[in-house]
C-alpha positions as CSV (number, residue, x, y, z in Angstrom):
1,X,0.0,0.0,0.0
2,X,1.6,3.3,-0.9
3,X,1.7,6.1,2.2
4,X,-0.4,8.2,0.0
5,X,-3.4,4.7,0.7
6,X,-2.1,4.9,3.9
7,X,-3.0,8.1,4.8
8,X,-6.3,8.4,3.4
9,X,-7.5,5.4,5.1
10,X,-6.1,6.7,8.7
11,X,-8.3,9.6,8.1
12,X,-11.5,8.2,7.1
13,X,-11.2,5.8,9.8
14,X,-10.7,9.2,12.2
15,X,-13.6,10.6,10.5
16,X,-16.1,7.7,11.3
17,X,-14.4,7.8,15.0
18,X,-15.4,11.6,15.1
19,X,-19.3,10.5,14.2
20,X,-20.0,8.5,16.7
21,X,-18.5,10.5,19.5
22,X,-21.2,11.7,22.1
23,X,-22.1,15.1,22.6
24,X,-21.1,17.1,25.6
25,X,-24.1,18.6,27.2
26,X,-22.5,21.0,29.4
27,X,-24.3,22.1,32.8
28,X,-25.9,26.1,32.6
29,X,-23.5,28.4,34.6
30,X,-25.1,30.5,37.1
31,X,-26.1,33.4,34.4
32,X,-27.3,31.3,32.1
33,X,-29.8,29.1,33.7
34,X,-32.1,28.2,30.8
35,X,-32.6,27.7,27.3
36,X,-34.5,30.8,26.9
37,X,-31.8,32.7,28.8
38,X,-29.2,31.8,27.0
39,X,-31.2,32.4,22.8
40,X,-31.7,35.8,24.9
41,X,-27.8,36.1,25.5
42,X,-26.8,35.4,21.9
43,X,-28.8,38.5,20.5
44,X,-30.2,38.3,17.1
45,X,-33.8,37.8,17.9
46,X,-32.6,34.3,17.9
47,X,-35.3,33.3,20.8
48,X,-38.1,35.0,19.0
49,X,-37.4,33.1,15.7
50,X,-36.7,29.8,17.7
51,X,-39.9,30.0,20.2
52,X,-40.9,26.6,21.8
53,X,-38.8,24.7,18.6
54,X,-35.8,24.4,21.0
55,X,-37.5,23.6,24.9
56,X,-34.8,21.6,27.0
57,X,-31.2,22.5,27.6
58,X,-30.3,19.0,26.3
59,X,-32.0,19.4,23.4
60,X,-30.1,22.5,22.9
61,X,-26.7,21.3,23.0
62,X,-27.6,17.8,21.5
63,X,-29.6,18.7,18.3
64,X,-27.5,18.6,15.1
65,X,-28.1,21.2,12.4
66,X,-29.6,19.4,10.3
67,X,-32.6,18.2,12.7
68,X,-32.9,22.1,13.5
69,X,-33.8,22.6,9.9
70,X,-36.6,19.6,10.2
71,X,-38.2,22.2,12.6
72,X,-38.2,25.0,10.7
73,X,-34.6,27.1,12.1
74,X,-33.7,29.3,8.8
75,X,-29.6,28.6,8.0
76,X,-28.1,31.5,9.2
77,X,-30.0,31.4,12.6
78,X,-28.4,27.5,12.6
79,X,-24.7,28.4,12.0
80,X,-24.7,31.1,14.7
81,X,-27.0,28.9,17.2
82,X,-23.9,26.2,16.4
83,X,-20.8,28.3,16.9
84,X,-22.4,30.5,20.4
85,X,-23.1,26.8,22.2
86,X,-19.1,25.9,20.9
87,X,-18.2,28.8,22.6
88,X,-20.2,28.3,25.4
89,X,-19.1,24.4,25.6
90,X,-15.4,25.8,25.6
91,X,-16.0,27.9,28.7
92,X,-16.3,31.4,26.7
93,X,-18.3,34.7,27.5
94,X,-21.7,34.4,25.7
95,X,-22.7,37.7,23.9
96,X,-24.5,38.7,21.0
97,X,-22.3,39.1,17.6
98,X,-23.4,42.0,15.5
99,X,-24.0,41.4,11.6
100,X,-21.9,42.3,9.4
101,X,-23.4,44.6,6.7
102,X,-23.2,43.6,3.1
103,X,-21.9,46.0,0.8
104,X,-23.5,47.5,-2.2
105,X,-21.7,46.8,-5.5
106,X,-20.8,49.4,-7.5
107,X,-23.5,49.3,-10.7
108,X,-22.8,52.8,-12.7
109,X,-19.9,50.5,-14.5
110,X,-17.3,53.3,-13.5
């Protein structure tokens, strides 16, 4: 088998690994007690869009994305639920992240 063989199939085989690994639910801290308080402490209207889709705390930090779009979570709202619970599984400060505007192209063709 030549190392380039080699190496792919060390890193599927890490891949599959990484897919069945369990998810860490971790415990709320003392200001962040619920679910609702912590879609509150991400900004973004994120727990009016959300409303009763997301109820438990396990549910929260277990759900993959793709079962939140089964319920209805639009794809941005999805990808910035995702990265605040990383950071809040990694022991970070939760706070809302502002958008970033889009810029308007330039259409005079100057």
């Amino acid at each position: 088998m030549s190392s380039n063989n080699v190496i792919k199939t060390i890193w599927r085989s890490l891949n599959v690994r990484m897919l069945h690994t369990k998810t860490q639910i971790p415990p709320p801290r003392p200001d962040i007690k619920n679910v609702q308080q912590f879609l509150r402490r991400i900004g973004r209207n994120v727990h009016d869009k959300v409303n009763d889709k997301i109820d438990t705390w396990e549910k929260l930090f277990s759900m993959t994305t793709g079962e939140m779009k089964t319920v209805g979570i639009d794809a941005r709202t999805r990808r910035y639920i995702a990265r605040q619970r990383q950071n809040y599984r990694l022991g970070y400060e939760i706070r809302a992240y502002p958008k970033h505007a889009t810029s308007k192209k330039d259409t005079s063709g100057n």
